[in-house]
ROMAR-402211 format. One line per 8 residues: number of its first residue (from 1); their letters; for each residue x, y, z of C-alpha. Coordinates in steps of 0.2 Angstrom, whole numbers, m for minus. Layout:
<atoms>
NUM = a = X/Y/Z; ...
</atoms>
This chain:
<atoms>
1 = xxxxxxxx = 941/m855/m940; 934/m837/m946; 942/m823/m954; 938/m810/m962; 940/m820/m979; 937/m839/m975; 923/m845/m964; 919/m862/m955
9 = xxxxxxxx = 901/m869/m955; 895/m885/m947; 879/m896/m949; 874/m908/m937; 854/m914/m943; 847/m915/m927; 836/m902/m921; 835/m903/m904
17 = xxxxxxxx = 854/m904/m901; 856/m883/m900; 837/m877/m907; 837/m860/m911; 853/m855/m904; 864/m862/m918; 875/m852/m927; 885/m863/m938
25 = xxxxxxxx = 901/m864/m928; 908/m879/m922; 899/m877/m902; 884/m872/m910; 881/m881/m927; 868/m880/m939; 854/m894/m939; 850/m894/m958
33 = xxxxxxxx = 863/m889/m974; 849/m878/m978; 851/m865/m963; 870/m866/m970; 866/m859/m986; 854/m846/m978; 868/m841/m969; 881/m839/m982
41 = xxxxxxxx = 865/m830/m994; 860/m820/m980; 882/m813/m979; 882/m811/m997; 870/m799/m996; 873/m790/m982; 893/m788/m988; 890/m786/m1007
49 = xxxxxxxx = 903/m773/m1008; 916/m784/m1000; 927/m798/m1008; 913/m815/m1004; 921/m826/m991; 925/m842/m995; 914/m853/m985; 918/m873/m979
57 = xxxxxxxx = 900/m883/m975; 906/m899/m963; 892/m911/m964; 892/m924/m952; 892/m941/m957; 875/m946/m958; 858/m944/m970; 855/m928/m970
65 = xxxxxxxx = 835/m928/m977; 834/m915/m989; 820/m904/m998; 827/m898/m1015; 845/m888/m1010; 845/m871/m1024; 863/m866/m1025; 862/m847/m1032
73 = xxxxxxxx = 873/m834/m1036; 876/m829/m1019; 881/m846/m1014; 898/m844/m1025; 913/m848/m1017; 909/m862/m1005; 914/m880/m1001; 903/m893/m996
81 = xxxxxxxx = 913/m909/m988; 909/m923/m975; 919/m916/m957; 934/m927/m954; 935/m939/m941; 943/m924/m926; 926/m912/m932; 914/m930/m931
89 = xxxxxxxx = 921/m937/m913; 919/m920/m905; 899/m923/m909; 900/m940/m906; 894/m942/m887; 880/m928/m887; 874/m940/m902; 873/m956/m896
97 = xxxxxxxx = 868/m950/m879; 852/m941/m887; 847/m948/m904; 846/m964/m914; 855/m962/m930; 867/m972/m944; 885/m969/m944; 890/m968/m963
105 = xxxxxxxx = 908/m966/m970; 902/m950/m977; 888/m938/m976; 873/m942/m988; 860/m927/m994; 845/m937/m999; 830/m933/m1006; 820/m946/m1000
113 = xxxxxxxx = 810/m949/m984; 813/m966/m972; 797/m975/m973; 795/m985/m953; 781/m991/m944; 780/m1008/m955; 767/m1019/m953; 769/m1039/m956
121 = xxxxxxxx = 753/m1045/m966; 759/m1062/m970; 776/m1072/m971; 788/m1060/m975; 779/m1048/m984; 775/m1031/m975; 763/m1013/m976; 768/m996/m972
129 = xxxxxxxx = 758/m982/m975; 766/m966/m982; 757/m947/m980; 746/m942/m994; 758/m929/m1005; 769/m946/m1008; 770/m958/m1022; 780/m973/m1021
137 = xxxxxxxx = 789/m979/m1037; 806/m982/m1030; 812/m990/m1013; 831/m993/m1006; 833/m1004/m990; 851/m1003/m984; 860/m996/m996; 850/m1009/m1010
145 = xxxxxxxx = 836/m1005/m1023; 822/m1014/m1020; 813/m1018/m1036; 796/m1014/m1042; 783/m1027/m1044; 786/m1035/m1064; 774/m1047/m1075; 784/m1058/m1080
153 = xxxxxxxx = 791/m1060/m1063; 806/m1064/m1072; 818/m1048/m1076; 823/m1059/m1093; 806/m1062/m1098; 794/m1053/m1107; 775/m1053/m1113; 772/m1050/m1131
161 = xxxxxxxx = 758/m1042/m1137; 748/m1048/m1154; 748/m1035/m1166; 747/m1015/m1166; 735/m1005/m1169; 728/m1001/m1183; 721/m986/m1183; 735/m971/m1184
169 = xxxxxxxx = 725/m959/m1170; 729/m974/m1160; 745/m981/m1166; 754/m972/m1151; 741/m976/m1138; 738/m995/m1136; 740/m1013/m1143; 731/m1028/m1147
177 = xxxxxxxx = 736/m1038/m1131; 736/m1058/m1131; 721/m1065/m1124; 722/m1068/m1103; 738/m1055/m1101; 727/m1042/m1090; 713/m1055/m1082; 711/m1049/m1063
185 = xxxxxxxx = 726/m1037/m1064; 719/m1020/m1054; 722/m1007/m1067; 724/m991/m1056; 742/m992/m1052; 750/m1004/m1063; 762/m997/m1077; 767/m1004/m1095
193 = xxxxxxxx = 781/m1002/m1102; 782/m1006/m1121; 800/m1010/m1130; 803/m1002/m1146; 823/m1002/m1152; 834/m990/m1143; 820/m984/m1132; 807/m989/m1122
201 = xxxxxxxx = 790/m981/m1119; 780/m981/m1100; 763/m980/m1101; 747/m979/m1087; 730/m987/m1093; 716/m976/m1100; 706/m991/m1102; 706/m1010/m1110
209 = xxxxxxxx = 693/m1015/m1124; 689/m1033/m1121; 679/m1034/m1135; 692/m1034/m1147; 706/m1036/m1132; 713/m1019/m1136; 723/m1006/m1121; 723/m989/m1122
217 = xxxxxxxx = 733/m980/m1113; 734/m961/m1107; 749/m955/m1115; 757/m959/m1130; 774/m966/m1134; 787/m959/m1147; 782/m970/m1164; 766/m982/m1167
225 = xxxxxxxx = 769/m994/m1156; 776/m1010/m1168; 786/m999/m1177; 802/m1009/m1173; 796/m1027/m1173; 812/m1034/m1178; 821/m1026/m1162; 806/m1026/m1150
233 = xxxxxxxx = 797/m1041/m1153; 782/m1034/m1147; 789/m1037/m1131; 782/m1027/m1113; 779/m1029/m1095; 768/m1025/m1082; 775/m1014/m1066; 769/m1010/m1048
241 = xxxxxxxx = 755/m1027/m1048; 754/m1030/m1029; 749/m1048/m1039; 765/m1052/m1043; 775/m1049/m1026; 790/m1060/m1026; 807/m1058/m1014; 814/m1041/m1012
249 = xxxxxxxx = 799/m1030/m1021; 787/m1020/m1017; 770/m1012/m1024; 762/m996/m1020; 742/m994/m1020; 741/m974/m1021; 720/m975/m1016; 727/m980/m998
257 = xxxxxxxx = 744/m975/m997; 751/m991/m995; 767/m999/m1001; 768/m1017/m998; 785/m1025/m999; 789/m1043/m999; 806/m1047/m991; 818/m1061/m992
265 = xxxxxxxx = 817/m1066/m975; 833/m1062/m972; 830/m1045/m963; 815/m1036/m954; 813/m1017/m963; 809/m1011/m946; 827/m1014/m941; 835/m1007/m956
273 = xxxxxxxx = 836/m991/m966; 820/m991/m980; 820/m974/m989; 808/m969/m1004; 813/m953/m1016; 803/m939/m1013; 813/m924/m1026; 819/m926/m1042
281 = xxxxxxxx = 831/m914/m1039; 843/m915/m1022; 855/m900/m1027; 855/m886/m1040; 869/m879/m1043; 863/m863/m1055; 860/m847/m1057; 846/m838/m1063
289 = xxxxxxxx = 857/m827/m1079; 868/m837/m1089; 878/m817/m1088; 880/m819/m1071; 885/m837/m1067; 887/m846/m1049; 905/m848/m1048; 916/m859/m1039
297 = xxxxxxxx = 908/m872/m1031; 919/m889/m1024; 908/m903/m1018; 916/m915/m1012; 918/m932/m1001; 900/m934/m999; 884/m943/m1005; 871/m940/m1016
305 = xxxxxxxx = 857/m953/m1015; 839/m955/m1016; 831/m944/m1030; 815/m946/m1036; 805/m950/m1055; 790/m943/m1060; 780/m948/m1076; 763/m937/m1079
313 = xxxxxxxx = 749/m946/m1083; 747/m938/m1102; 768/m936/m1102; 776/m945/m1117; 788/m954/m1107; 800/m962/m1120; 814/m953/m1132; 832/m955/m1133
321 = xxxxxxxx = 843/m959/m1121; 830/m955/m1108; 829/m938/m1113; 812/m933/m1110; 818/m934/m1091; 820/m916/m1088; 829/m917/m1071; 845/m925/m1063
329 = xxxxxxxx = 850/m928/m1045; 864/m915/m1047; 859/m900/m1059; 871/m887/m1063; 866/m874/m1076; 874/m855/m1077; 890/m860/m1068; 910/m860/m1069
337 = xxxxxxxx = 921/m865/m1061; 913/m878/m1052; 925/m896/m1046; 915/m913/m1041; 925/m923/m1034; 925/m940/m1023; 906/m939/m1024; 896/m953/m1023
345 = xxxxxxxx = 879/m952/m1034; 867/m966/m1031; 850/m973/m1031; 845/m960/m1044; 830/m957/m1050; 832/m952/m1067; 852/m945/m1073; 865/m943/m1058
353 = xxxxxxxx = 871/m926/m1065; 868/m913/m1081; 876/m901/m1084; 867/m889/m1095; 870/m873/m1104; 876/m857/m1099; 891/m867/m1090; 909/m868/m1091
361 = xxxxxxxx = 925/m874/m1081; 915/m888/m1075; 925/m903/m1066; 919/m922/m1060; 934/m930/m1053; 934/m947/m1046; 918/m949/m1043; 905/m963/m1042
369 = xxxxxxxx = 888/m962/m1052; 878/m979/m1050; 862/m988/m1048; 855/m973/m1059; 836/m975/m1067; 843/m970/m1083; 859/m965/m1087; 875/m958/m1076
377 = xxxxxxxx = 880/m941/m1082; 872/m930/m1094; 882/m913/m1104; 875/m899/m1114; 859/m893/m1119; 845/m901/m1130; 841/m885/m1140; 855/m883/m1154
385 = xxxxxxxx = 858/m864/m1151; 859/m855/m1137; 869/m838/m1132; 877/m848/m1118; 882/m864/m1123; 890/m878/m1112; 909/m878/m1114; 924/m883/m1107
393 = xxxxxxxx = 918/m899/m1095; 928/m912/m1089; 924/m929/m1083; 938/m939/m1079; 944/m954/m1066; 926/m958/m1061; 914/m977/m1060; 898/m974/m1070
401 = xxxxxxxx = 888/m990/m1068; 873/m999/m1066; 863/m987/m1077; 844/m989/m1086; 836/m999/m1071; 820/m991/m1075; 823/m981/m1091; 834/m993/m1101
409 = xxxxxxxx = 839/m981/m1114; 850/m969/m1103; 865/m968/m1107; 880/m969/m1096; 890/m953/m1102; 881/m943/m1114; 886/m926/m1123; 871/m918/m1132
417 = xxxxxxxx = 877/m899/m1138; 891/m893/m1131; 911/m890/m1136; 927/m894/m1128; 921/m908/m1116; 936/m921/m1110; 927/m940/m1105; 944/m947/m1101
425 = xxxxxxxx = 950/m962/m1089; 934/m968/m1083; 925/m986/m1080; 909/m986/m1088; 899/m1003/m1087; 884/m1011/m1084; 873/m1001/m1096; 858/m1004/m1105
433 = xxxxxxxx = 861/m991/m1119; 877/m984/m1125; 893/m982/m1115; 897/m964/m1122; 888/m954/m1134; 892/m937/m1143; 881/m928/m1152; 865/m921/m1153
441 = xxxxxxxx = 858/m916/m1172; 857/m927/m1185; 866/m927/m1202; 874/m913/m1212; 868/m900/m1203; 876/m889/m1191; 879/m899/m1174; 883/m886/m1160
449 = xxxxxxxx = 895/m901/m1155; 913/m899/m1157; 932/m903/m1149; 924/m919/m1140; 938/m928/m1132; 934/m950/m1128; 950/m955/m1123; 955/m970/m1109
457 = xxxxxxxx = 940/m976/m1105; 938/m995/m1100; 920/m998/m1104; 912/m1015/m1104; 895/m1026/m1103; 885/m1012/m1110; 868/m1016/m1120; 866/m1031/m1107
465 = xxxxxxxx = 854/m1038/m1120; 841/m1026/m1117; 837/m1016/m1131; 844/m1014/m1148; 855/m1001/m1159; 868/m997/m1147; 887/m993/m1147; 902/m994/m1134
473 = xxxxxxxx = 905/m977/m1142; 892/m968/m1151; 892/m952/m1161; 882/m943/m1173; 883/m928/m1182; 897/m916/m1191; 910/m914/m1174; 925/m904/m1179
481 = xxxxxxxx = 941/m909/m1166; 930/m924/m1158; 943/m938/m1155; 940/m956/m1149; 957/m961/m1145; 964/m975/m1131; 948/m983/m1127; 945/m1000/m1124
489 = xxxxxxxx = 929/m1007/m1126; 923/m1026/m1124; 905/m1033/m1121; 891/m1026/m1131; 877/m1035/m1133; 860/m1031/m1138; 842/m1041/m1138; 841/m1046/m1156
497 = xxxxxxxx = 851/m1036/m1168; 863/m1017/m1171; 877/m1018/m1157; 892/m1012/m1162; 909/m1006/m1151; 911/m989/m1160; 894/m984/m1167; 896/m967/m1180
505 = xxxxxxxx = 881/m964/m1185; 868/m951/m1194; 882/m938/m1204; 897/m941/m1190; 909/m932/m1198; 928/m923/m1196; 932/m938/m1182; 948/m946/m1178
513 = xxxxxxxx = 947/m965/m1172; 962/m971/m1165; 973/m982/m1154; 955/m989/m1145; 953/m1011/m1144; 937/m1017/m1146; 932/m1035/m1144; 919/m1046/m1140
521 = xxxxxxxx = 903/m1037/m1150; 887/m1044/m1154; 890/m1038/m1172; 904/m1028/m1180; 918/m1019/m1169; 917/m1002/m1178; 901/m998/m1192; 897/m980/m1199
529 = xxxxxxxx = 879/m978/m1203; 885/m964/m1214; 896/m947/m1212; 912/m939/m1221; 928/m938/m1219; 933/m950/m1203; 950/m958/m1199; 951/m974/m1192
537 = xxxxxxxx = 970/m977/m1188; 979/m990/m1176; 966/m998/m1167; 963/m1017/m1163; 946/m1023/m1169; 946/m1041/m1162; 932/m1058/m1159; 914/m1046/m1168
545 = xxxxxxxx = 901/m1055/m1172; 905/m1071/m1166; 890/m1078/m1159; 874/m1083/m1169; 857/m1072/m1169; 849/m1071/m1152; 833/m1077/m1161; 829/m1086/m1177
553 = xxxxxxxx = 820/m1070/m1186; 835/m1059/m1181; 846/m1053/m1196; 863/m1063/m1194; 877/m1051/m1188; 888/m1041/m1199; 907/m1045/m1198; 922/m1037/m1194
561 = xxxxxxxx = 919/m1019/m1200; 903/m1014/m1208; 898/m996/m1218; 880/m993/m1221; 876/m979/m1236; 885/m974/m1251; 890/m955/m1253; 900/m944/m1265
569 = xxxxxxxx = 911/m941/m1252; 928/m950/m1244; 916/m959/m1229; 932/m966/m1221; 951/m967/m1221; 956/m985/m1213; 975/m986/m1211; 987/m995/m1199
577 = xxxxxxxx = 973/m1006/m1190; 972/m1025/m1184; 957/m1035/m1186; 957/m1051/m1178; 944/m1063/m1186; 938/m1077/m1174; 923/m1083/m1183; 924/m1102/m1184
585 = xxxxxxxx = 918/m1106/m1202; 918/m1108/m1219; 920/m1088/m1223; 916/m1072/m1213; 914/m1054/m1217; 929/m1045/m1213; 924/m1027/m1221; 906/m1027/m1227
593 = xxxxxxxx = 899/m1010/m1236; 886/m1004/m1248; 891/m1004/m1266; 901/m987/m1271; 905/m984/m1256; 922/m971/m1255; 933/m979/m1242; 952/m980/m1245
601 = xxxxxxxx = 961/m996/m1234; 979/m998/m1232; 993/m1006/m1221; 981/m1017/m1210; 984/m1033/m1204; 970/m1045/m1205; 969/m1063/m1196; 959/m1076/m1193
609 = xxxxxxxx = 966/m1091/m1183; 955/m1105/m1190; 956/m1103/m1208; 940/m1094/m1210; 941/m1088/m1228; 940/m1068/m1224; 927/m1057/m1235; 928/m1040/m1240
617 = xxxxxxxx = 917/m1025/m1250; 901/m1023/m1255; 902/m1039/m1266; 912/m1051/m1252; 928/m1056/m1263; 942/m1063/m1256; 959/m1054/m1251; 966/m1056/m1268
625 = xxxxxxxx = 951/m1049/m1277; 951/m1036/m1265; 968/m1030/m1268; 963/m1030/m1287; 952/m1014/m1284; 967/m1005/m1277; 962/m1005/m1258; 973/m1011/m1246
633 = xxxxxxxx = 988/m1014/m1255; 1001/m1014/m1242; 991/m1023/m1232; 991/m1043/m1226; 983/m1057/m1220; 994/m1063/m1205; 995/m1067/m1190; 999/m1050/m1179
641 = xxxxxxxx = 1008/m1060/m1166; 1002/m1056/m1150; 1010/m1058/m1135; 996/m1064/m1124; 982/m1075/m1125; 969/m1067/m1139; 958/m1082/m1135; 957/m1079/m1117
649 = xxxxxxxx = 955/m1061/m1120; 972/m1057/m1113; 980/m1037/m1120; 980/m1036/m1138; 998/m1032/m1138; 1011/m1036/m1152; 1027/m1041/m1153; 1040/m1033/m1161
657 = xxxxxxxx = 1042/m1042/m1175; 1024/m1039/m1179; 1017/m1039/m1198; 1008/m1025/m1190; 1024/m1016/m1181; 1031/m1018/m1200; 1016/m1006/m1207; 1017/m993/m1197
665 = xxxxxxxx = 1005/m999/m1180; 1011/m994/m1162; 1006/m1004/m1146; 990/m996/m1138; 992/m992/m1118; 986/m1005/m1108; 974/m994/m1096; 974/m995/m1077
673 = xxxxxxxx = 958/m1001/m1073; 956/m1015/m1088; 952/m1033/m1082; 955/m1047/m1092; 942/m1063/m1094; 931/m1063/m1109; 918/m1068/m1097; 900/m1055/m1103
681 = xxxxxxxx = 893/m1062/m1086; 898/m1058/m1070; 891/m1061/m1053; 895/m1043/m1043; 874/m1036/m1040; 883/m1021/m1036; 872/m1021/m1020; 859/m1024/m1029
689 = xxxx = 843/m1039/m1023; 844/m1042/m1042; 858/m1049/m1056; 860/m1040/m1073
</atoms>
C-alpha cells in the first residue's frame, strides 16, 4: 500500500532476486535494509516542504548482514518490523528455488559476518581463515556463544598472581606472576584479564621480565593492580591460548587469520550457522543536533544480534560498570519519541542499548536483551551536564539476562545522568554486576539524576560469585523523587565479600524504599554506605547473610541491615518493616551501624525462628537494651506469620492477624513473573555451550 501519507517498503536480502530493478514494493523488494533507508532519505529530501510519510520496512525473516545502519533526521517517522506470514509466503518459492538460506521466526540485523569453509585438523577441532580487516574475539554457532579459549580451562577457576608491583609507574601496568603460569604460552594474541573488586581490567602483553618473573602490559588498568586483595585475591586468567582448546571454544591467531574452534562432537560448523561480530554498532538511531532530534521511530518484532568489541592496544579497558565501552548494539542519542518493542537483542558485544543524551520519549517494551558482553541496557549520559539531557525513558515488561560474559562488571539496567526514567515490571537475572543502578556522581554534590522510578522488578541470581561490591538495587548519589518501590529481589552473591539486595551508596539521598522483599543475600538485605534523608518503609528483608565467608580471609557477613558512616544528618527513617532472621546460632546481627549514627526505627517486626538471640546498633545489644535508647519502641520480636512456606522461599505474605498487619505493614504484590524455590543454582544455559 502507498499513499500520499503512508508508504510500504519490502527487503528481501538476496541480490540476485530483482538486481537493479528493485524499487522497494512488494514485486520488486529491496535486497539490503540499507537501500530502504536511502529511499526514505532520498523522499525526505526531495519533499521537505511536504508533511514526511510515514514509512513501514518489511524485513523478511532471515539474517540480514549488516554494515553499521545510521538512522538520521530524515529517517523520522518509519517502522521497521519482520513481514508477517502473508508478506513472507509470497517470497517463499522464488527463495527456495534460488538460494540457500535459514528460515528465522523473525528477521535478524546482524553485524557480523558467517565464517564457512571450515577445515578439520584433528578430532573435532577445526580452521577457518577470515579476510584480513577481521579480528575474531567472539563467535556464535546456532544461536549459541561459543567461548573464548581460558587458562584456567575451568570458568570457576582462577590463576593468582604473587604480589604487585612495586614501583607506582608500574603499578597499573603488570604483576609479579607465580613461577611457570606463562612457560610456552604464545604471547601475541593472548589476553589477561586481571580481577579487582567491582571491576575487571583486560590487558594485552608488552612484554614478561623472566628475571624477576614480572608482565607488563600495554595498557593500563583503573587502580594499581592489588589494590583490592581482599575482593580480588589476585585472581586472573589467560584468553584466546589456542593451548588451552577444550569442547565448544575457539582461538584466533591474528598473524594468519585463523580461528581455530574446537567442537563437542556433536555437530559439524560446516552444516550449521557460525557467525563472528564484525560492528560494534548494528543501528543508530540519532541525529546529528540534539535541536533537531530524529523523531518517532517503532522498531519492532525483529532481532538484533551479533555486535562486535574492540579493546585498543594502549585503551584502559576497565571502569565501572563497563563504561569505558563507548558503543552499544542499539544506540540512540538526539531522538524522541522513539518505542522498542518485541525486540530481541542478543549475542552483544558490549551493552544491548544506550540511550544517551539529547533524548526524550524513549520506550522498550517487552523486549529481550541477553547474552550481552557486558551489561543489557544502558540510560543517560556520562558527563554530568549537558544542554540536552536524557529524560523521560521507559523500560518496562522486558528479560534482561545473561549479562557480563566478557566484561563482568556490566550492569543489567543501568541509569547514569538522566531524570524521569521508569525501569518497571521487568526480569533481570543472571548478572555478574548489579541488577539496577542509579546514579552517576558521587556524594553531596549535585547528581544530574532525578525522579528515578524501580518499581516491579523480579530480579534474581545477580553477582553469580563473580566479583565483589554489588547490589540487587544499587544507587548513589543526592536523587530527588527516585523511588524503589515493589521489587523483589532474591540471590545475590559475590566472590568473597560486599553483596547486598538494596545497595545505597556514596551520598544516596531524598530516596523512598518501599514495599520491595529481599531475601537470600550473601550479606545484609539493605546497607547504606552513607547518604541523608532516606525512607525505608514496608518491605520484607528476609534469610541475609546466611552462609559463612566464601574463604577463610574474607570478612564474615554483616546481618540483617547494615549502615556504614556516621553523619550530622537523619541517614534513615526505618518504619513498618519485617525482618526475618534465619541465622542458626548463638546471636546474629539484626541492625549493625557505626556509632552515632542518626537513624530513627519504629513498628518493625523482627523474627528469628531458631532462637538466635538478635543484635542491634553500633554496640550489638539485645532488643530490650535496644528499646532503652528510644529506637523502635513500638516495635516486636515475633513471629510475622506468614502464610507460606518462608523456609522454602514461598511469598512473604502475612496473615491478617499479623504483629506486622497490627503496626501498620500492608502485604506487598506478589509480581507475575516471581518463581518460587530458594535454589541460587539453576540448570537453563540459556543456550549457551557453558553453565553460570
Amino acid at each position: 500500500m502507498t499513499s500520499s501519507k503512508f508508504t510500504e517498503l519490502y527487503v528481501v536480502p538476496f541480490p540476485t532476486l530483482l538486481g537493479d530493478d528493485a524499487d522497494g514494493s512488494l514485486a520488486r523488494p529491496y535486497s539490503s535494509l540499507k537501500r530502504a533507508l536511502d529511499h526514505v532519505e532520498h523522499k525526505y529530501y526531495r519533499s521537505m516542504t511536504s508533511l514526511p510519510r510515514r514509512t513501514a520496512i518489511y524485513l523478511y525473516p532471515t539474517y540480514h548482514f549488516v554494515n553499521t545502519l545510521h538512522l538520521n533526521r530524515a529517517h523520522s517517522r518509519i517502522r521497521i518490523t519482520t513481514m508477517n506470514t502473508d508478506m513472507t509466503a509470497f517470497y517463499e518459492e522464488l527463495i527456495v528455488r534460488d538460494h540457500t538460506y535459514r528460515r528465522l521466526s523473525r528477521a535478524s540485523i546482524s553485524g557480523g559476518m558467517p565464517i564457512t569453509h571450515w577445515i578439520e585438523i584433528d578430532d573435532d577441532v577445526y580452521k577457518a581463515v577470515v579476510p584480513s580487516t577481521v579480528y575474531v574475539n567472539q563467535l556464535f554457532a546456532d544461536d549459541r556463544r561459543i567461548i573464548r579459549t581460558r587458562i584456567p580451562m575451568n570458568q570457576s577457576a582462577y590463576l593468582q598472581y604473587e604480589a604487585p608491583l612495586n614501583d607506582p609507574n608500574q603499578a597499573r601496568y603488570g604483576f609479579q606472576y607465580v613461577q611457570g603460569q606463562f612457560d610456552s604460552i604464545p604471547l601475541n594474541d593472548v589476553m589477561v584479564v586481571v580481577y579487582h573488586s567491582w571491576t575487571t581490567s583486560h590487558h594485552y602483553i608488552d612484554q614478561i621480565i623472566t628475571s624477576n618473573r614480572t608482565i607488563l602490559f600495554t595498557n593500563p588498568s583503573d587502580l594499581p593492580i592489588g589494590t583490592f586483595t581482599m575482593q580480588g585475591k589476585r585472581r586472573f586468567h589467560i584468553e584466546n591460548s589456542c593451548l588451552a582448546l577444550v569442547s565448544n571454544s575457539f582461538c584466533f591467531v591474528n598473524e594468519t587469520k585463523t580461528i581455530y574452534l574446537k567442537t563437542n562432537g556433536s555437530y559439524n560448523p560446516n552444516n550449521i550457522q557460525i557467525i563472528t561480530p564484525i560492528h560494534e554498532f548494528i543501528m543508530l538511531i540519532a541525529s546529528t543536533d540534539a535541536r533537531y532530534p530524529i523523531n518517532n521511530i517503532i522498531i519492532d518484532n525483529i532481532a538484533i544480534q551479533h555486535s562486535a568489541w574492540n579493546i585498543g592496544r594502549r585503551q584502559q579497558a576497565d571502569s565501572q560498570a563497563a563504561a569505558f565501552l563507548n558503543s552499544a548494539a542499539l544506540y540512540i542519542a538526539n531522538a524522541t519519541s522513539i518505542i522498542i518493542s518485541n525486540v530481541e537483542i542478543n549475542h552483544i558485544g558490549s551493552y544491548g542499548i544506550w540511550i544517551k543524551e539529547g533524548t526524550t520519549n524513549v520506550n522498550v517494551f517487552n523486549s529481550l536483551v541477553t547474552d550481552t558482553a557486558a551489561g543489557g541496557i544502558r540510560i543517560g549520559q556520562m558527563i554530568a551536564s549537558v544542554s540536552t539531557p536524557t529524560t523521560s525513558i521507559k523500560i518496562i515488561s522486558n528479560e534482561v539476562s545473561y549479562g557480563g560474559n566478557v566484561f563482568p562488571s556490566g550492569v543489567a539496567v543501568i541509569v547514569h545522568c538522566a531524570n524521569d526514567v521508569i525501569i518497571a515490571d521487568n526480569s533481570i537475572h543472571h548478572h555478574r554486576n548489579s541488577g539496577i543502578s542509579a546514579g552517576s556522581v558521587l556524594g553531596y554534590k549535585e547528581s544530574y539524576t532525578s525522579n528515578i522510578i524501580i518499581q516491579n522488578n523480579y530480579i534474581y541470581n545477580i553477582g553469580q560469585h563473580i566479583l565483589c561490591d554489588q547490589g540487587g538495587i544499587y544507587t548513589l548519589g543526592i536523587q530527588p523523587g527516585t523511588i524503589i518501590d515493589g521489587n523483589v529481589i532474591k540471590n545475590v552473591f559475590s566472590y568473597a565479600i560486599f553483596m547486598w539486595g538494596i545497595y545505597l551508596d556514596e551520598g544516596t539521598s531524598q530516596v523512598i524504599v518501599s514495599n520491595n522483599i529481599v531475601y537470600n543475600t550473601g550479606w545484609a538485605s539493605f546497607f547504606q554506605h552513607y547518604g541523608a534523608n532516606n525512607t525505608i518503609v514496608n518491605n520484607v528483608f528476609a534469610c541475609a547473610s546466611v552462609n559463612p565467608a566464601p574463604h577463610s580471609d574474607d570478612t564474615d557477613p554483616d546481618g540483617d541491615i547494615h549502615i556504614g558512616l556516621a553523619e550530622n544528618h537523619t541517614s534513615i527513617i526505618f518504619t513498618r518493616n519485617i525482618i526475618y532472621d534465619t541465622f542458626q546460632g548463638e546471636k546474629h546481627s539484626v541492625y549493625l551501624s557505626s556509632p552515632n549514627v542518626i537513624a530513627p526505627f519504629n513498628d518493625n517486626v523482627y523474627y528469628n525462628p531458631y532462637g538466635t538471640s538478635l543484635l542491634f546498633g553500633s554496640q550489638q545489644v539485645s532488643f530490650i537494651e535496644w528499646q532503652k535508647t528510644g529506637q523502635d519502641n513500638n516495635s516486636v520480636i515475633a513471629d510475622p506469620l506468614f502464610i507460606g512456606d518462608v523456609n522454602q522461599c514461598d511469598f512473604f505474605t502475612i496473615r491478617s492477624d499479623s504483629p506486622a498487619a497490627k503496626l501498620g505493614f500492608a502485604n506487598i504484590t506478589k509480581l507475575s513473573k516471581w518463581t518460587s524455590g530458594c535454589d541460587a543454582n539453576d540448570e537453563n544455559d540459556n543456550n549457551q555451550f557453558y553453565h553460570w
